[in-house]
C-alpha positions as CSV (number, residue, x, y, z in Angstrom):
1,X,-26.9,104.6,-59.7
2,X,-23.5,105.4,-58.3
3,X,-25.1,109.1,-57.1
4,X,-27.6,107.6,-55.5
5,X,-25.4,105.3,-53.2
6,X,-24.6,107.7,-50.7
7,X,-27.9,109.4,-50.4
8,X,-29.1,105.7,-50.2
9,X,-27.2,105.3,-46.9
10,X,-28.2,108.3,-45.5
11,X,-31.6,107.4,-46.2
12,X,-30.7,104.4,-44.1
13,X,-29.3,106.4,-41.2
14,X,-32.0,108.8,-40.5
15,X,-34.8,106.5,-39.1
16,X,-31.7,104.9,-37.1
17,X,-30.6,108.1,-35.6
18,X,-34.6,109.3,-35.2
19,X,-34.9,106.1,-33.3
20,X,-31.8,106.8,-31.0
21,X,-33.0,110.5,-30.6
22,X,-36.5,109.1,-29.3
23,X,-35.5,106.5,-27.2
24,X,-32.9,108.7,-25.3
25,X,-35.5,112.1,-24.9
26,X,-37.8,109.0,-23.6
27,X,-35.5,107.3,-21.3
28,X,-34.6,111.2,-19.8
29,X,-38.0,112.2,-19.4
30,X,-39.0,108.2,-17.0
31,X,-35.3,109.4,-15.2
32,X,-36.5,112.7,-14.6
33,X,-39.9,112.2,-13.7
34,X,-38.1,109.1,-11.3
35,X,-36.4,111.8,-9.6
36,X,-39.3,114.7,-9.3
37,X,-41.1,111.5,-7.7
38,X,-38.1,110.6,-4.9
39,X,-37.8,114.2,-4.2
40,X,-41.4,114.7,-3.5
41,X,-41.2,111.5,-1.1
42,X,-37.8,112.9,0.0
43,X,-39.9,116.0,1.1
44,X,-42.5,114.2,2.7
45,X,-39.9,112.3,4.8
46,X,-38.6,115.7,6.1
47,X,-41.7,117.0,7.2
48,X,-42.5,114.2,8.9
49,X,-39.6,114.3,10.6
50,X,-39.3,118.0,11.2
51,X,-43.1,117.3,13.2
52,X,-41.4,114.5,15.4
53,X,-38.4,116.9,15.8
54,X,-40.8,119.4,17.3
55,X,-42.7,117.1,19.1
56,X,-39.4,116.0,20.9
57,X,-38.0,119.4,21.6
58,X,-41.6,120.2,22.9
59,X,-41.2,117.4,25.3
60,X,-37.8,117.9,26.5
61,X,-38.6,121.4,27.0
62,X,-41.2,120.3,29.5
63,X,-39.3,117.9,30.9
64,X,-36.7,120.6,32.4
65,X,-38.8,122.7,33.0
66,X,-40.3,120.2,35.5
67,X,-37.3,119.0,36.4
68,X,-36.2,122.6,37.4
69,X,-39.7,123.2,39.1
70,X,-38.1,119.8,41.2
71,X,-34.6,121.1,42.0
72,X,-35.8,124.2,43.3
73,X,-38.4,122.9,46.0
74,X,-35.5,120.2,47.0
75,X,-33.3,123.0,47.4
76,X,-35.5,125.2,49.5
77,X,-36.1,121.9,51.3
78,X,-32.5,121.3,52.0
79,X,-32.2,125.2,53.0
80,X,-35.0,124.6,55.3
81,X,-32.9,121.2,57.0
82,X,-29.8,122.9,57.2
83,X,-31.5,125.8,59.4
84,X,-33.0,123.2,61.5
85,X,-29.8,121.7,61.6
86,X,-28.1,124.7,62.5
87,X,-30.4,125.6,65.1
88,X,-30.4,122.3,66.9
89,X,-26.0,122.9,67.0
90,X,-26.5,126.0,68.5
């Protein structure tokens, strides 16, 4: 009986560390499916805002070109006042 005892125990011990072994290959495999699943919304969240990054540097784009478009005839109407100007002096 006494040369059973310790292969009693480990008897004992290998369903406990099976259990431990399962439950923590488990618990790895929710945490890493968890992460695949926040990555692929983490994605998502990118392209979407890579679109509305676009979309804004479409529309500022625009906006100076306009603006530009703007400038210029106010200039050439300022060039055109100062010559009247300048011939009204003379």
């Amino acid at each position: 009986m006494e040369t059973l005892q310790p292969y009693i125990s480990l008897f004992v011990q290998i369903p406990i560390v099976f259990i431990f072994v399962w439950f923590s290959i488990n618990m790895l495999d929710k945490f890493l499916r968890a992460l695949e699943k926040r990555d692929e919304q983490l994605a998502k969240r990118d392209e979407q805002f890579q679109v509305f990054l676009e979309q804004q540097r479409k529309s500022s784009f625009d906006a100076m070109g306009h603006m530009t478009g703007r400038f210029a005839d106010e200039i050439k109407a300022l060039g055109k006042d100062i010559a009247e100007l300048r011939g009204k002096i003379k």
